[in-house]
C-alpha positions as a Markdown table, in Angstrom:
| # | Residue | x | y | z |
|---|---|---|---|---|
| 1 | Unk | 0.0 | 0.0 | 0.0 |
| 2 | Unk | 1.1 | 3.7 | -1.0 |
| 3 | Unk | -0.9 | 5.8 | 0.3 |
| 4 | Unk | 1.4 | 9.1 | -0.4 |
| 5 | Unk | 1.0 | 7.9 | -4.2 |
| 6 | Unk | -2.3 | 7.9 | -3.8 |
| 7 | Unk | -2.3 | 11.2 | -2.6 |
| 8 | Unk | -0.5 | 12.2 | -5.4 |
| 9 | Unk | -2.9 | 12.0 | -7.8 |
| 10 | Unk | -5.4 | 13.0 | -6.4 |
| 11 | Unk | -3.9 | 17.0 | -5.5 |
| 12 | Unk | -1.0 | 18.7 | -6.7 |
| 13 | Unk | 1.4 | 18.0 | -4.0 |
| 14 | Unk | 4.3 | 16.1 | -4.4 |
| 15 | Unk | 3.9 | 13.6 | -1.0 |
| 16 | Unk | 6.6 | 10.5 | -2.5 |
| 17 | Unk | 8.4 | 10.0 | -6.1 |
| 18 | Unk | 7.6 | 7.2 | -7.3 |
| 19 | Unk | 8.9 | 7.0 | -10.8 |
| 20 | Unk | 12.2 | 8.6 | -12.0 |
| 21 | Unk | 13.6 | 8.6 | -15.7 |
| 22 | Unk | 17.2 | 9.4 | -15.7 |
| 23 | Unk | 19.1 | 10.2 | -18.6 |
| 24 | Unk | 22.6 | 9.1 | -17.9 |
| 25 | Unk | 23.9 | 10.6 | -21.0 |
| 26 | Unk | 22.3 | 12.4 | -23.9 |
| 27 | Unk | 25.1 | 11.0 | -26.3 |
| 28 | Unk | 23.9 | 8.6 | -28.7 |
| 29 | Unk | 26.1 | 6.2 | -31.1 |
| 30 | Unk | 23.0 | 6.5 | -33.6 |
| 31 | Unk | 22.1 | 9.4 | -35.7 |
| 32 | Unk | 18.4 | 9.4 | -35.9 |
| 33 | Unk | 15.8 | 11.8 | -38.0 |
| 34 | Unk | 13.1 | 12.5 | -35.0 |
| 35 | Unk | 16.2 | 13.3 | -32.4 |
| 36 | Unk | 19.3 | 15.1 | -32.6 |
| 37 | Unk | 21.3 | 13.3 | -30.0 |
| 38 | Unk | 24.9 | 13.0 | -30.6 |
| 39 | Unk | 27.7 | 14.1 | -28.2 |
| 40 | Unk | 27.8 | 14.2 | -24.9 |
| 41 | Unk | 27.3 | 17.5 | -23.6 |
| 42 | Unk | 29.7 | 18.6 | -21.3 |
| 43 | Unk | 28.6 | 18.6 | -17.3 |
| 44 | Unk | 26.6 | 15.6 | -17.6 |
| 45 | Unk | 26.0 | 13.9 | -13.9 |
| 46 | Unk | 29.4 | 12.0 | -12.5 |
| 47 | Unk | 29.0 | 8.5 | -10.4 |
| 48 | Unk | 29.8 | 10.5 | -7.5 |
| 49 | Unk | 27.1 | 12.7 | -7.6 |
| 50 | Unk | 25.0 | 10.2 | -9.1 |
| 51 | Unk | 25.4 | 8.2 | -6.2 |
| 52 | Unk | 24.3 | 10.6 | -3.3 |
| 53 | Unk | 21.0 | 11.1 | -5.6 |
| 54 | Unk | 20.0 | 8.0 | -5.9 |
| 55 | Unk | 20.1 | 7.7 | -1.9 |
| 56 | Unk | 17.9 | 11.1 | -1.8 |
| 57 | Unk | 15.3 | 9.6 | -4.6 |
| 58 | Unk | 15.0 | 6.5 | -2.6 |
| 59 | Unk | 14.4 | 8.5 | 0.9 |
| 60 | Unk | 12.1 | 10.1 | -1.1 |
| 61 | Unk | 9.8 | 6.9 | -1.8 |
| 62 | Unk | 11.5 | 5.9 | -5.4 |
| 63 | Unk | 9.5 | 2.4 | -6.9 |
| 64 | Unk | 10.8 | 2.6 | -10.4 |
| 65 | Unk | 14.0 | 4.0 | -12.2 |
| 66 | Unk | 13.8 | 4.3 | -16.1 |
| 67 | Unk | 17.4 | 5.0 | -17.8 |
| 68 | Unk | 17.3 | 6.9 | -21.0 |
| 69 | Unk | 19.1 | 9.3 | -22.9 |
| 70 | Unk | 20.6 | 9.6 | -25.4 |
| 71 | Unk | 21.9 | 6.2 | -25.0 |
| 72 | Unk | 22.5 | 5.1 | -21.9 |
| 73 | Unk | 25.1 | 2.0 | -22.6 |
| 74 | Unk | 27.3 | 4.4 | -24.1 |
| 75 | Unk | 28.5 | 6.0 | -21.0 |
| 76 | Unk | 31.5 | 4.0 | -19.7 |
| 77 | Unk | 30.5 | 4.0 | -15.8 |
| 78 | Unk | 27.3 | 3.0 | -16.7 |
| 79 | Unk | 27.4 | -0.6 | -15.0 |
| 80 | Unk | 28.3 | 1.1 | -12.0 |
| 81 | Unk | 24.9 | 3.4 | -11.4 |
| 82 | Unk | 22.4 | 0.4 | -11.4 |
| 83 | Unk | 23.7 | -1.2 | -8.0 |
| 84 | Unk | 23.4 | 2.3 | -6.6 |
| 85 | Unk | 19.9 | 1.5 | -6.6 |
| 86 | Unk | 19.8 | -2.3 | -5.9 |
| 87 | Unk | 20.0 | -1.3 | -2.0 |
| 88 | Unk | 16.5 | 0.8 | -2.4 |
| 89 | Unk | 14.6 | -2.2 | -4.0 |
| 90 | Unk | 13.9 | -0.5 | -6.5 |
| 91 | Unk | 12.7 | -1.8 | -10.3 |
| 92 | Unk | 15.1 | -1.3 | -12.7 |
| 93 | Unk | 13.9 | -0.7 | -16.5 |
| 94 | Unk | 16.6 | 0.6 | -19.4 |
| 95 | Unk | 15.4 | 2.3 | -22.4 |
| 96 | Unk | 18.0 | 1.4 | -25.1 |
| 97 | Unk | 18.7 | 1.5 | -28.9 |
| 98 | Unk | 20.2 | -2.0 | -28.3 |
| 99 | Unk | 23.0 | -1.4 | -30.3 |
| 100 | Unk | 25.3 | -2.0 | -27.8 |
| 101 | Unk | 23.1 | -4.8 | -25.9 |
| 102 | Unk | 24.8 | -8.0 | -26.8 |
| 103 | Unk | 28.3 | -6.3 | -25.9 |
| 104 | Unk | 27.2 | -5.1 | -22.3 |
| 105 | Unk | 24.7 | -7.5 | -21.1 |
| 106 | Unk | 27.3 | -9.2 | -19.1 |
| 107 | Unk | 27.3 | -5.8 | -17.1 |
| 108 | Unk | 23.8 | -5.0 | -16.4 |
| 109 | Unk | 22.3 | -7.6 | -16.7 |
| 110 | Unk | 21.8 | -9.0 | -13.0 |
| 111 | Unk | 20.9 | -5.1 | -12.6 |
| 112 | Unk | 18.3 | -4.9 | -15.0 |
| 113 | Unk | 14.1 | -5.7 | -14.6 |
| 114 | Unk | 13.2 | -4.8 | -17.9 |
| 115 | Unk | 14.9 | -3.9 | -21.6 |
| 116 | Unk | 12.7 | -1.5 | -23.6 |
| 117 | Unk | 14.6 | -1.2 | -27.2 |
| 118 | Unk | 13.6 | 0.3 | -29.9 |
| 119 | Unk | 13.4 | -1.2 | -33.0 |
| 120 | Unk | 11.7 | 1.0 | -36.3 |
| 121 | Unk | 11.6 | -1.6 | -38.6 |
| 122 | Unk | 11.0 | -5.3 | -39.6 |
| 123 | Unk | 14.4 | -5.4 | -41.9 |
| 124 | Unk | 18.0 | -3.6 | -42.0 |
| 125 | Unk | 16.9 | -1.3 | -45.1 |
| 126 | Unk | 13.9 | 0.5 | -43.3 |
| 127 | Unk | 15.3 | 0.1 | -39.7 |
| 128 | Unk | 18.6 | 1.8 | -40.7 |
| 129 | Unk | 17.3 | 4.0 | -43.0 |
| 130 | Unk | 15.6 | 5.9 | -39.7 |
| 131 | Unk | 18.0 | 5.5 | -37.3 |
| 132 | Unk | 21.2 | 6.8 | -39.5 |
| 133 | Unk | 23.5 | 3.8 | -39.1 |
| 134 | Unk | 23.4 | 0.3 | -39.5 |
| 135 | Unk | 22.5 | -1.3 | -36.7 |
| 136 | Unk | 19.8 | -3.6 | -37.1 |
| 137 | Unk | 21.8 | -6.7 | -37.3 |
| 138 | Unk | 23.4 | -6.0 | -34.2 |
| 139 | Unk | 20.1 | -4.8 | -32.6 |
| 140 | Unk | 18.7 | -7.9 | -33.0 |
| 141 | Unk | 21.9 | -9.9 | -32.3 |
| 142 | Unk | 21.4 | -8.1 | -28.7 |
| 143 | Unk | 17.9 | -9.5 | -28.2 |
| 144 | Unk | 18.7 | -12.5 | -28.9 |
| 145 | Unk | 21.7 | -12.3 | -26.4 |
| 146 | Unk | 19.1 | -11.8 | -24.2 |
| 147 | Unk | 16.6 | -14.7 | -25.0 |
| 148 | Unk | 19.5 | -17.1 | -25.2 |
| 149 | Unk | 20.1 | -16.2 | -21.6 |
| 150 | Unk | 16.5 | -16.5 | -20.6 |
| 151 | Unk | 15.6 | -13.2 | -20.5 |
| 152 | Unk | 13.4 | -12.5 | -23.6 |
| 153 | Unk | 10.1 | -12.5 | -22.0 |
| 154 | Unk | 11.6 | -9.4 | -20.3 |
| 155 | Unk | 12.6 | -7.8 | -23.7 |
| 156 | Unk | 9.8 | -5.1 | -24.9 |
| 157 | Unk | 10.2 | -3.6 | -28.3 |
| 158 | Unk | 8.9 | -0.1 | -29.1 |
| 159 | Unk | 8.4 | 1.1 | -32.4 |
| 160 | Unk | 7.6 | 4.9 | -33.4 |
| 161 | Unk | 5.6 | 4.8 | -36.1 |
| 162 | Unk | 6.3 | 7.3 | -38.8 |
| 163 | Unk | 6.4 | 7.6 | -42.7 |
| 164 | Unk | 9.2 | 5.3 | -43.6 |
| 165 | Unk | 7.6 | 2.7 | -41.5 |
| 166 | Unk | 4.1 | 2.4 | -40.8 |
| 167 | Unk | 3.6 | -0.1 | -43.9 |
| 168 | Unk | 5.5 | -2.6 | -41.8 |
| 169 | Unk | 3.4 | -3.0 | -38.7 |
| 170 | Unk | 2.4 | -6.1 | -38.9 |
| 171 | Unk | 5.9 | -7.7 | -40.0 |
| 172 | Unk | 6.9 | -5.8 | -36.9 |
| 173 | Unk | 4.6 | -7.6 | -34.6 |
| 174 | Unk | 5.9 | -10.9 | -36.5 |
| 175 | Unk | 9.1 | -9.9 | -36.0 |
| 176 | Unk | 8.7 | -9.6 | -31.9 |
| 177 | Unk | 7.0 | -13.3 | -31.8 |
| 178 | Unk | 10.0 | -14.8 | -33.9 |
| 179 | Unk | 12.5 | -13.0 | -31.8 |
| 180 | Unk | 10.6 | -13.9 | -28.7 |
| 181 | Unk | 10.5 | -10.9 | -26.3 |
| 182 | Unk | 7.4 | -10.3 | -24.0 |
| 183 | Unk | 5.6 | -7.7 | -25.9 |
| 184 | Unk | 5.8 | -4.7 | -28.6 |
| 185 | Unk | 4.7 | -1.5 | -28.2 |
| 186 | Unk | 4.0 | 1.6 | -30.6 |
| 187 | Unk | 4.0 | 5.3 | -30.3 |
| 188 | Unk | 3.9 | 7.9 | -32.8 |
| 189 | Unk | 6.5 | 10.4 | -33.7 |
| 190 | Unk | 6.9 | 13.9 | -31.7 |
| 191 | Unk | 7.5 | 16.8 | -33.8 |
| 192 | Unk | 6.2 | 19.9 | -32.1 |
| 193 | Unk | 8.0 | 19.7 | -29.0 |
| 194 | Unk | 11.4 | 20.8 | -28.0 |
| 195 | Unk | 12.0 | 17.3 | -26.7 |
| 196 | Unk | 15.0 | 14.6 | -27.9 |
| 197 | Unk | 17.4 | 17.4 | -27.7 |
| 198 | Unk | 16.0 | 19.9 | -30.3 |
| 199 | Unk | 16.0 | 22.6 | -28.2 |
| 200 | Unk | 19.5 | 23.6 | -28.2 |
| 201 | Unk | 20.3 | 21.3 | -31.3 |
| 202 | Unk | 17.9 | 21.9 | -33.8 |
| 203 | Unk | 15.9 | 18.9 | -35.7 |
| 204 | Unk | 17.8 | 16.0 | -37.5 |
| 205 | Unk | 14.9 | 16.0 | -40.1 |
| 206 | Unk | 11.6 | 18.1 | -40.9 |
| 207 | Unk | 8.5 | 16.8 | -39.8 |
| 208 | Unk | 7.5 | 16.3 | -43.0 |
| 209 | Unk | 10.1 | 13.7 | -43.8 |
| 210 | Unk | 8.7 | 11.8 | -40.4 |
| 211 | Unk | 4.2 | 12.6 | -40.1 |
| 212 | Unk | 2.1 | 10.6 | -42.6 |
| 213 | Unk | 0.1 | 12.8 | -45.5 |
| 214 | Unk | -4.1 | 12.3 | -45.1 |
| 215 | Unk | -3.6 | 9.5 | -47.5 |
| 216 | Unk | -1.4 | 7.4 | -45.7 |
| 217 | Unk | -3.0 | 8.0 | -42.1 |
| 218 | Unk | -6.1 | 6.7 | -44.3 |
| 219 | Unk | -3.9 | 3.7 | -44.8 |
| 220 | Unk | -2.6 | 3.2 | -41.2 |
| 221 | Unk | -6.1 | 3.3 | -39.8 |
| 222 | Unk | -7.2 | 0.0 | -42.5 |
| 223 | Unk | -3.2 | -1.8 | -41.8 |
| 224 | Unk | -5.0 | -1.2 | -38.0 |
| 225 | Unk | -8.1 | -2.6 | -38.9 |
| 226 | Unk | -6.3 | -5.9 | -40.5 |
| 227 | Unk | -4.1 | -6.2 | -37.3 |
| 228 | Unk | -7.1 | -6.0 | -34.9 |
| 229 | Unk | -8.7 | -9.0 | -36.7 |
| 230 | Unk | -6.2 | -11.3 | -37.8 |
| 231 | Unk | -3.8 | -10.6 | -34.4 |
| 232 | Unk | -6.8 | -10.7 | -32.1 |
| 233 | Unk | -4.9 | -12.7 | -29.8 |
| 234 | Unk | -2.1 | -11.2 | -29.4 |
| 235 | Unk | -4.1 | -7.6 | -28.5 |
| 236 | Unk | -6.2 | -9.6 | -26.0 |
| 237 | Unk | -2.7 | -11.4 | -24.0 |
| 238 | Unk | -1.5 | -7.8 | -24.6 |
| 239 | Unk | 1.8 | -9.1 | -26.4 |
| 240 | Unk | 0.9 | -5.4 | -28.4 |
| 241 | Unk | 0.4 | -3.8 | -25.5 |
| 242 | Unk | -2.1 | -1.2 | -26.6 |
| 243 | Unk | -5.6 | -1.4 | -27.9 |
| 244 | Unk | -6.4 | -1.3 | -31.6 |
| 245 | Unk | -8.3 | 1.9 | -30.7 |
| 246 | Unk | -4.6 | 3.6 | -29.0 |
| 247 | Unk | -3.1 | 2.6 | -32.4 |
| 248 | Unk | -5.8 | 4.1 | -34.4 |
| 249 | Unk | -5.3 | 7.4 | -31.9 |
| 250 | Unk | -1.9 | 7.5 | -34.1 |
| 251 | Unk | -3.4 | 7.5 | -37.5 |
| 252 | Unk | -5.9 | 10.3 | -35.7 |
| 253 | Unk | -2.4 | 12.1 | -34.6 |
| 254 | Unk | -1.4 | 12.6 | -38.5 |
| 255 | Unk | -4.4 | 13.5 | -39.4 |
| 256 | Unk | -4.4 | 16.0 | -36.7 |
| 257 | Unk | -1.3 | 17.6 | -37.8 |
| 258 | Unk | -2.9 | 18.0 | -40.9 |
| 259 | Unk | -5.3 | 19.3 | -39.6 |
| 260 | Unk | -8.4 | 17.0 | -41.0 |
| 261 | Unk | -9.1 | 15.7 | -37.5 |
| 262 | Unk | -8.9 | 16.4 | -33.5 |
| 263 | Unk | -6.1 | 15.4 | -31.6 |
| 264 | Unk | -6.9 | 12.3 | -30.1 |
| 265 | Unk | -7.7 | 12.9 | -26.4 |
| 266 | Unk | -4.8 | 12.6 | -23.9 |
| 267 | Unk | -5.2 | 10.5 | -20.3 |
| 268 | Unk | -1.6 | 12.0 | -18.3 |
| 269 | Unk | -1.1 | 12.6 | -15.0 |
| 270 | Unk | 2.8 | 11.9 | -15.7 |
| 271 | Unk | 4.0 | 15.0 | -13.2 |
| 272 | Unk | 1.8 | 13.7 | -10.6 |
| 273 | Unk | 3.8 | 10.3 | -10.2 |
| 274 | Unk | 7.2 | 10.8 | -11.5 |
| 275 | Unk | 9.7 | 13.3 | -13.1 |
| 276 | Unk | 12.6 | 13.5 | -15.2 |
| 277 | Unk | 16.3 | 14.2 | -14.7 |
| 278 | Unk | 18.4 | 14.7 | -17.5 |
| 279 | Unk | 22.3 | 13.9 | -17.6 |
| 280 | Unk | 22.5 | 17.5 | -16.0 |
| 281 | Unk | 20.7 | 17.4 | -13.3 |
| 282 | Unk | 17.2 | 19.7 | -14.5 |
| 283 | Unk | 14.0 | 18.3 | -13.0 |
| 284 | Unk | 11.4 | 18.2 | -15.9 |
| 285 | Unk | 8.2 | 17.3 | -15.2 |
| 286 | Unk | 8.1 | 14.9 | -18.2 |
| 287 | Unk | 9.8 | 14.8 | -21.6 |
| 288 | Unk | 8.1 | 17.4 | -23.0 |
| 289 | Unk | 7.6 | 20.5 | -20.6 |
| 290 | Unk | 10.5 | 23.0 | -19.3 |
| 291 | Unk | 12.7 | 22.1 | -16.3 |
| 292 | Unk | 11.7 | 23.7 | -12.7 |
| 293 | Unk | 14.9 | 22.8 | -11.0 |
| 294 | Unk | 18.3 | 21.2 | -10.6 |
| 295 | Unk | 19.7 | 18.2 | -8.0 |
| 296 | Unk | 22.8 | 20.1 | -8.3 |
| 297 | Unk | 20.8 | 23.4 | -6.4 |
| 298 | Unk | 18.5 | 21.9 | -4.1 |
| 299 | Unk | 17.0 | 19.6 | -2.5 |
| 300 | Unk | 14.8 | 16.9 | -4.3 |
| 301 | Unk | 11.7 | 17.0 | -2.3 |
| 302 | Unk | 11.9 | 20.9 | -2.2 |
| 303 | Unk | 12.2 | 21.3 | -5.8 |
| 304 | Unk | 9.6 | 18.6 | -6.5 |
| 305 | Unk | 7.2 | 20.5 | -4.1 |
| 306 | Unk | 7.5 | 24.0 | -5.4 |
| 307 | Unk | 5.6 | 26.4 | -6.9 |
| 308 | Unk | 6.6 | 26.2 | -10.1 |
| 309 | Unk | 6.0 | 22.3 | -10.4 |
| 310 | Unk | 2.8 | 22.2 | -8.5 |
| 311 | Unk | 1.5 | 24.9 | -11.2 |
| 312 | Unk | 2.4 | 22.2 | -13.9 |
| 313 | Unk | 0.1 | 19.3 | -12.0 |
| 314 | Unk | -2.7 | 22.2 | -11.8 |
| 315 | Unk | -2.6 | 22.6 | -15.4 |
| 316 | Unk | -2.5 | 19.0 | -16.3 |
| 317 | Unk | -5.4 | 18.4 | -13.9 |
| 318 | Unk | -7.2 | 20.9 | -15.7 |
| 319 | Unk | -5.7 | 19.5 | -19.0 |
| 320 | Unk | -5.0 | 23.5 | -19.7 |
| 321 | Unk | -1.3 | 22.8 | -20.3 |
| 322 | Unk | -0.5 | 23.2 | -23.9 |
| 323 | Unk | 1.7 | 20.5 | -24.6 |
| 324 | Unk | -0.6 | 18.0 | -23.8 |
| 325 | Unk | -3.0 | 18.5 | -26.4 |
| 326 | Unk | -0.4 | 16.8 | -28.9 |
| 327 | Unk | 1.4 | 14.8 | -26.9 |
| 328 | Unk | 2.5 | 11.6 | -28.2 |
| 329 | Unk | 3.8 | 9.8 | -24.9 |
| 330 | Unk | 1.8 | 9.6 | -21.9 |
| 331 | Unk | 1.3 | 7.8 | -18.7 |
| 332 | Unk | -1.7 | 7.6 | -16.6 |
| 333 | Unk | -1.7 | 5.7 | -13.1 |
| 334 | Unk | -5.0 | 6.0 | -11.5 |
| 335 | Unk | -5.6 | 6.3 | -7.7 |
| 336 | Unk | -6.1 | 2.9 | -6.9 |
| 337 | Unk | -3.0 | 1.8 | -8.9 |
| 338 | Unk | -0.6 | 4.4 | -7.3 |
| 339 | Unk | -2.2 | 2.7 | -3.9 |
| 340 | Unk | -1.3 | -0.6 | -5.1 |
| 341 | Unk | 1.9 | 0.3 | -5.5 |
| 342 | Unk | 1.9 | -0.3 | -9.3 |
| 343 | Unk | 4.9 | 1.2 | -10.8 |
């Protein structure tokens, strides 16, 4: 029982933390269109400071650390940080490219709960023609590093799904079941935030090159439609872990940006139940909205209690926050979940 994470989401105080993505480094060994990742920036977080936070974010009622970045198995010391958190109890989940998977799963992974890799397409030609450099091979070799040791079933793929790819959703989902991780999830491609690094480093691509046309969101909504009946299994054991109506809310999103349709509604109370902390140290209250603070000036359960942050949960609660209306990645955990415990 949590009954400060219930609290949380139902005002906008911040009582506990439940859910923390660190980026441990926003370099990247890929060069992708939607993000403009590259080289490490310099300042980024040492061990040493790294590991004083996580004994405040743990004090401070931490359930569930997500590392991202940029690439987070780039950075050198990176075996080191998960044990920092081992002592805490805390779930473990690493958001990778999985380029480098197969070399450093030795390292992480008795640290490691759960691999989240993205993976934009079914073959080496469309995968590699999003992400900039070939790496599919070796993506896969990774995940099947992985499954050879057992630990498929705690593989997830994500997929963003975008112009150069959405044709091969369903040899995607094949893909996953051959390969043999636990389940495949899709999300559609930001553009109109400052997120992914393209606020001080510009876009890798235009929008255009990445958002489908009204034609081809036409066309995702009927490859949908086939997926939802002849992979009505696989939706129901939630191996594709969203509804056919969430991945019809991405064909909506194009159409959107368009401007044919709405925006698909969004469910987030993301700022209620967790924050982010870049390799830097600023406190954002997800991906997507300006920082509030930094670990490096404060203390954690000031800053996450401020003014500034608590004005961000008003606004999301009132779903009067601007971002949100387009917001591609979300996370909702409802009263009696946060209760429960279930992060």
């Amino acid at each position: 029982m949590n009954p400060r994470a219930l609290l949380n989401t139902l005002t906008t105080r911040c009582r506990t933390l439940p859910v923390v993505i660190l980026y441990v480094t926003e370099g990247c060994n890929l060069q992708c269109i939607s993000c403009s990742y590259r080289t490490p920036p310099p300042g980024e977080l040492t061990l040493e400071e790294i590991d004083p936070l996580a004994r405040s974010l743990i004090r401070a009622g931490l359930r569930h650390i997500v590392y991202s970045g940029g690439e987070p198995l780039t950075r050198r010391d990176f075996p080191d940080i998960p044990p920092l958190f081992v002592r805490g109890g805390v779930r473990q989940t690493l958001l990778t490219n999985g380029l480098m998977l197969e070399k450093r799963f030795a390292e992480i992974g008795p640290f490691i709960d759960e691999f989240i890799v993205s993976l934009d397409g079914a073959d080496a030609a469309v995968h590699d023609a999003i992400r900039g450099v070939a790496s599919y091979e070796r993506i896969v070799r990774g995940i099947r590093r992985l499954a050879d040791a057992g630990r498929g079933r705690d593989v997830a793929l994500r997929t963003v799904v975008q112009k150069r790819n959405f044709r091969s959703l369903p040899a995607i989902v094949a893909l996953a079941r051959e390969l043999g991780v636990g389940r495949i999830s899709f999300l559609a491609a930001d553009v109109r935030s400052n997120g992914f690094g393209r606020d001080v480093r510009g876009p890798s691509a235009p929008p255009e090159t990445m958002t489908l046309d009204a034609a081809e969101a036409r066309e995702l909504h009927r490859i949908v439609e086939a997926l939802a009946r002849d992979a009505a299994a696989l939706f129901a054991e939630r191996f594709i872990d969203q509804s056919p109506a969430r991945l019809h809310a991405i064909a909506s999103y194009y159409e959107a940006l368009g401007g044919t349709a709405p925006f698909p509604p969004v469910l987030c109370n993301a700022p209620m139940v967790s924050t982010v902390i870049t390799s830097r140290g600023d406190l954002l209250p997800c991906y997507f909205l300006p920082p509030f603070g930094n670990v490096r000036r404060g203390a954690i359960g000031e800053l996450l209690d401020a003014d500034a942050p608590r004005g961000v949960r008003r606004r999301v609660r009132a779903r009067t926050q601007p971002e949100c209306t387009a917001c591609v990645c979300t996370l909702h955990v409802g009263p009696a979940r946060a209760l429960a415990d279930g992060f």
